[in-house]
C-alpha positions in Angstrom: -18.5 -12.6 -19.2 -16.6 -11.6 -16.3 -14.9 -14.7 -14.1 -16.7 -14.9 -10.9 -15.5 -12.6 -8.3 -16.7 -11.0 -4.5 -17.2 -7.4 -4.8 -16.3 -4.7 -1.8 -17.4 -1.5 -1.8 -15.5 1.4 -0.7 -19.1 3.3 0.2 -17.4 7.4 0.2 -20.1 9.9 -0.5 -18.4 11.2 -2.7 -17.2 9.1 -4.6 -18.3 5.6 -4.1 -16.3 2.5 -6.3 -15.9 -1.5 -5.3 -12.7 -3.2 -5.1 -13.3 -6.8 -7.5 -11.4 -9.7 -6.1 -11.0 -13.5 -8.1 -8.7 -15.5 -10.0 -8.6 -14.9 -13.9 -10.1 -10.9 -13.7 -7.5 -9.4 -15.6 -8.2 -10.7 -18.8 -11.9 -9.0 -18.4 -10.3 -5.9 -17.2 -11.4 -3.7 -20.3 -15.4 -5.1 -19.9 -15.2 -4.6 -16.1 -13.9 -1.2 -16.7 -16.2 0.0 -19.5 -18.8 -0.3 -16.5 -17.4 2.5 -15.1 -15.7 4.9 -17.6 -16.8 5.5 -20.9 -13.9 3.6 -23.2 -11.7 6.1 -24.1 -7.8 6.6 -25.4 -5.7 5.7 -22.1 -2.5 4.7 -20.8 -1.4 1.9 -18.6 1.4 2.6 -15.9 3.7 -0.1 -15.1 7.0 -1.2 -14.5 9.7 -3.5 -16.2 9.3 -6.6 -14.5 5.3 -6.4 -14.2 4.6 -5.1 -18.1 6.3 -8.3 -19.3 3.8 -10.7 -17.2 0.6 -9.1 -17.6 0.9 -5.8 -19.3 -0.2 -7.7 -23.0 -3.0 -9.4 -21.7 -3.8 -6.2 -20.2 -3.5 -4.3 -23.7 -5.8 -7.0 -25.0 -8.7 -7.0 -22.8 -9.2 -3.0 -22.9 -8.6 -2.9 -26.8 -11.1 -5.3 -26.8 -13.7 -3.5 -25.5 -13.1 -0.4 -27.1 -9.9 1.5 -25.1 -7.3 2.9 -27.1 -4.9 1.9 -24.7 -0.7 2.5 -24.9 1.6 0.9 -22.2 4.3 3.4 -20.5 6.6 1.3 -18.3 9.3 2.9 -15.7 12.1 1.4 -13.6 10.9 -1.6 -11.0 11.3 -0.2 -7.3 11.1 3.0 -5.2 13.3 5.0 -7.0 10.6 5.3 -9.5 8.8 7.2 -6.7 10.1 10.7 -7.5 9.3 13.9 -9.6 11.6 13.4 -12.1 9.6 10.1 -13.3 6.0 12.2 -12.8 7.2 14.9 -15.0 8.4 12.5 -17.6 4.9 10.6 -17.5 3.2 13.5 -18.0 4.7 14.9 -21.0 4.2 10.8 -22.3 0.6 11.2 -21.6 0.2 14.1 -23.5 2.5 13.2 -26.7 0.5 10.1 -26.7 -2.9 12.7 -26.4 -4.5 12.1 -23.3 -6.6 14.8 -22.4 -8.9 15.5 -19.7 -11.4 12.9 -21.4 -8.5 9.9 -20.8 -7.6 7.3 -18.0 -5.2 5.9 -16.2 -4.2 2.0 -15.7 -1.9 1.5 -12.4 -0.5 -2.2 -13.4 1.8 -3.2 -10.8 2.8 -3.0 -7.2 2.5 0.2 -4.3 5.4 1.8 -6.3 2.5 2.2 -9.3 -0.3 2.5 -7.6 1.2 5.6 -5.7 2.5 7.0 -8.9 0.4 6.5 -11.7 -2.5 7.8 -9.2 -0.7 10.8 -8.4 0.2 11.1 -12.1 -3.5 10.4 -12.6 -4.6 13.1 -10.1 -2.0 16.3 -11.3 -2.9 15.6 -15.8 -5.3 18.0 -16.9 -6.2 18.5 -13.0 -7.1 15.5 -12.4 -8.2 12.3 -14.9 -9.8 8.5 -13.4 -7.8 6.1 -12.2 -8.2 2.1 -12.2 -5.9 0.5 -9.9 -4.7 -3.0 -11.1 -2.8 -4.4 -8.5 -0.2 -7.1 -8.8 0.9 -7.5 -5.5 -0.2 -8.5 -1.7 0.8 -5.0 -0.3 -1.5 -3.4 -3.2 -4.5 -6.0 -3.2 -4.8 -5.2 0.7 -3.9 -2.2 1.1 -2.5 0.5 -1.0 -4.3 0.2 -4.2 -7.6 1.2 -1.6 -8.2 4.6 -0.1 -6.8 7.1 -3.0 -3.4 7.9 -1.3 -1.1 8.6 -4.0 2.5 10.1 -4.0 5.9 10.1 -4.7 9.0 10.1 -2.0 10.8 13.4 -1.2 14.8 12.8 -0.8 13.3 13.9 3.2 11.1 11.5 3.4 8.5 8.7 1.8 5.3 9.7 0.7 5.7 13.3 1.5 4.8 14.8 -1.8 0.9 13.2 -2.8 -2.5 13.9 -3.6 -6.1 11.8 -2.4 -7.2 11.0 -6.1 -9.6 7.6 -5.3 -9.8 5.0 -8.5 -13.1 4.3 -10.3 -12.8 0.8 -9.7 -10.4 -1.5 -8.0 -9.7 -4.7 -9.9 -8.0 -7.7 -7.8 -7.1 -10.6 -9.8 -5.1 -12.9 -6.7 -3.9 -15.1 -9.9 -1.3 -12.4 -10.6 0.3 -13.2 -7.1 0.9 -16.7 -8.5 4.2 -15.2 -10.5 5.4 -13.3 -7.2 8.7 -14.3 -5.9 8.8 -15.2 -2.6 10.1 -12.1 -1.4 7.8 -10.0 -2.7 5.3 -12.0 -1.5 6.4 -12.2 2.1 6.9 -8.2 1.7 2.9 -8.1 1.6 2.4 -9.9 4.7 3.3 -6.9 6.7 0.2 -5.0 5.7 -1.8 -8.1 6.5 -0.2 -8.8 9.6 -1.0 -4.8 10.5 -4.6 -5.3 9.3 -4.9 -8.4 12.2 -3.4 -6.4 15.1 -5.9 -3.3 14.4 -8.9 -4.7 13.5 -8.9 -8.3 13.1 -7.0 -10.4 15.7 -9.0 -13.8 14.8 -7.1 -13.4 11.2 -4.0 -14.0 12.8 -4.7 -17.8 13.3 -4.7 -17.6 9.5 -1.0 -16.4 9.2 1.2 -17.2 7.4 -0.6 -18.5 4.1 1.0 -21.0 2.0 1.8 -19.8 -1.6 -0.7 -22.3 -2.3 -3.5 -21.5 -0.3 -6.3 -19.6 -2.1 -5.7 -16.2 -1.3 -9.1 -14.7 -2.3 -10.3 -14.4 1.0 -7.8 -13.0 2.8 -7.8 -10.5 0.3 -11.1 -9.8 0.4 -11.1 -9.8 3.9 -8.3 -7.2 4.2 -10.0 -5.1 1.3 -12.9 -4.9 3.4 -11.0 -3.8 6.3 -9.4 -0.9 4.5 -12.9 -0.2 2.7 -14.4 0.4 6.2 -11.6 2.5 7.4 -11.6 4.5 4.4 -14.8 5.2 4.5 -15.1 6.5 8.0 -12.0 9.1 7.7 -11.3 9.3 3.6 -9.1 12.6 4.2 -7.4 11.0 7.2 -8.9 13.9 9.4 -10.8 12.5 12.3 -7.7 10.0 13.4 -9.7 6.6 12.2 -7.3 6.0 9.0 -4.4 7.0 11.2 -4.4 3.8 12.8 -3.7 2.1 9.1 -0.3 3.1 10.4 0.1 1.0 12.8 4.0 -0.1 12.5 4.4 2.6 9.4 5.6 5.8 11.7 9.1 4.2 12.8 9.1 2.0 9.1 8.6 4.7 6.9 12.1 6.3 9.0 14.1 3.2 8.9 13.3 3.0 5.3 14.5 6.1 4.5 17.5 6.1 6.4 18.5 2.6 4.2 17.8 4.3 1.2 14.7 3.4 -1.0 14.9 -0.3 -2.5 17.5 -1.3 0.3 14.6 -2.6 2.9 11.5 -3.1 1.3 8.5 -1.3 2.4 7.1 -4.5 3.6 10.3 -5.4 5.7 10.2 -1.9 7.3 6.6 -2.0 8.2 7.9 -5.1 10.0 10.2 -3.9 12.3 8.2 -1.1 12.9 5.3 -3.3 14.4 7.9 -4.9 16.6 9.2 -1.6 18.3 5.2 -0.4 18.2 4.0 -3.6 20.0 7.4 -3.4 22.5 5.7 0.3 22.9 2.1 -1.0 23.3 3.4 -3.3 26.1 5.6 -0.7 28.2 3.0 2.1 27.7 -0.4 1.1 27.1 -1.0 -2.3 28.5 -0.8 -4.8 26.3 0.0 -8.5 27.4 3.4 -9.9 26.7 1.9 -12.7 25.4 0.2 -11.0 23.1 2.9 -8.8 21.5 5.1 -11.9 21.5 2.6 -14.0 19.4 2.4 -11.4 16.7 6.3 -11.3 16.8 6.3 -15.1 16.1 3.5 -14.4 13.1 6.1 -11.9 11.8 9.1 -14.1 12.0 7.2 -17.2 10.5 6.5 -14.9 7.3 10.6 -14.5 6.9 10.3 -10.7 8.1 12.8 -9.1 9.9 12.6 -8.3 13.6 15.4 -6.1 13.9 16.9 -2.5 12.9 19.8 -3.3 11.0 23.1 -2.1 13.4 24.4 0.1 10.2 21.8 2.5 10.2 23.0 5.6 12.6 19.8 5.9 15.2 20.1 10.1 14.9 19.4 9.8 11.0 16.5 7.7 12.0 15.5 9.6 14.7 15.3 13.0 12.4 13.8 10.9 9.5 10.9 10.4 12.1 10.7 14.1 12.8 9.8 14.8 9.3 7.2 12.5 8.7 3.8 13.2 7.7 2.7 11.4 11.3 4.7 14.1 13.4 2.3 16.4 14.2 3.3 20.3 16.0 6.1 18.7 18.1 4.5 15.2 19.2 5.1 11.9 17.5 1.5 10.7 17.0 1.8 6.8 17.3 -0.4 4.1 16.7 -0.2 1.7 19.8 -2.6 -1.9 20.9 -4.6 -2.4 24.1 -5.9 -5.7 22.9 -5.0 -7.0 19.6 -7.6 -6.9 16.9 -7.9 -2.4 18.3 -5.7 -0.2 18.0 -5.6 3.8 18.8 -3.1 7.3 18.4 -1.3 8.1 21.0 1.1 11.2 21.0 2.4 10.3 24.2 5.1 8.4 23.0 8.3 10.2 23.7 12.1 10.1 21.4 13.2 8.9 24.7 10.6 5.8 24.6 11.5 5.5 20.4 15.6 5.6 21.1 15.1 3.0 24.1 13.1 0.6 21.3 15.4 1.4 18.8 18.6 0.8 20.9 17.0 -2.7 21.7 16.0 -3.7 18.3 19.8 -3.7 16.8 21.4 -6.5 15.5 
């Protein structure tokens, strides 16, 4: 039986599935699984520094209940995020004989979860996916909502497909055997989830690695459940605000190079130039923007754009991103922290005055 857990669902018409949270889930993984795909040969997706920790466990609970499962690693870290490492797990998947009637297990971090789904979304046109994320960053965020993709040598994330899991499974006793880094990296997305949604979470932040984290999980699934829900093909602008910090992150990490910056680390100094924005052009109170700042400092996040990366290359990074729609940079701004909203009135001029005061 199944350790106890909270359950949220991610209610798409669609294509409805819950997101599982608890300590201890992973070794039920296959049981928990068979609930909602037929056992069947499949492959689990991870990377050399997760497999080690959790990949055999893994192997044993879905063996157990009746997967065939094989374990396929890659390289740890973004540079796993291309189309060379897709093509290569594909023709794996089908030497080890997947077919349309297999699965995919995304063990691991974003990098994974983004990969292994897109892999999971392109075999055979298209196979399920469970997510099994191993980190913060995935737990609350990118392990929910279907986004998957790899990064183009323009940009992150350009090249991706909305494939949504079958289920979501959360075990927050995998984030025991984070380091600290990693860790922290994760507290960006929560941080992001507060300022758009949430501001009462803030007087939460930061955890301590040895609070039970359960229910800020939970309550940062739920958040990204909702938001899913309302706009699952991003369409209608509601998901867009998810991005909140992501439009000028995403460029900075590009510009350092994948793996340089984390994800996490970017994210964070893009909320600081998009709450320095929120003050200057859509209200919001000093003392607001400057208590989130403090939140993000406390977590051992950056706060500034590193003085080595040239502000054109950024600048043009920005331009190409997925966010910068027919001319305008669309960019998600606060009122009141705990709301957010898109804004394409947000000028380079306004980005390059940020960016010029956020150098080292």
């Amino acid at each position: 039986m199944a350790s106890a857990h909270s359950t949220v669902p991610v209610a798409l018409l669609d294509h409805p599935y819950e997101i599982l949270i608890g300590r201890g889930l992973l070794e039920h993984a296959g049981e928990l699984s068979a609930k909602v795909i037929k056992p069947c040969r499949c492959a689990v997706i991870s990377d050399e520094q997760v497999a080690p920790l959790h990949g055999e466990k893994l192997l044993k609970s879905l063996r157990g209940d009746g997967f065939d499962a094989y374990l396929i690693t890659v390289a740890a870290g973004e540079s796993s995020k291309s189309m060379a490492t897709v093509a290569s797990l594909c023709d794996r998947l089908i030497a080890l004989g997947l077919d349309r009637k297999c699965a995919v297990f995304a063990l691991g971090g974003g990098v994974i979860g983004d990969l292994a789904g897109f892999v999971a979304s392109i075999h055979y046109r298209g196979i399920p996916v469970i997510q099994i994320p191993t980190t913060v960053v995935a737990q609350v965020d990118s392990s929910i909502g279907g986004k998957t993709g790899v990064n183009s040598t323009l940009g992150k994330n350009l090249i991706g497909t909305f494939h949504q899991p079958r289920l979501v499974i959360s075990d927050t006793a995998v984030l025991d055997t984070l380091p600290d880094g990693i860790f922290r990296e994760g507290l960006a997305e929560v941080i992001k989830h507060a300022v758009i949604a949430d501001a009462a979470m803030l007087a939460t932040l930061p955890p301590q690695r040895t609070y039970n984290l359960s229910s800020i999980i939970a309550t940062n699934a739920a958040i990204k459940a909702r938001i899913v829900a309302e706009d699952q093909f991003e369409t209608k602008g509601t998901r867009a605000l998810l991005n909140f910090g992501h439009t000028l992150g995403h460029a900075i990490e590009s510009v350092a190079g994948y793996g340089t910056l984390s994800h996490g680390e970017c994210v964070a100094i893009g909320m600081i130039a998009a709450l320095d924005l929120s003050v200057h052009l859509a209200g919001l109170p000093q003392e607001q923007a400057d208590r989130v700042k403090g939140i993000i400092t406390a977590c051992g996040l950056p706060t500034c754009v590193p003085k080595d990366l040239s502000e054109n290359e950024i600048l043009a990074a920005l331009g190409r991103d997925k966010k910068f729609d027919e001319g305008a940079i669309r960019f998600v701004l606060t009122k009141k922290l705990g709301t957010a909203f898109v804004s394409d009135k947000v000028t380079l001029e306004d980005v390059t005055a940020v960016l010029r005061n956020l150098r080292v």
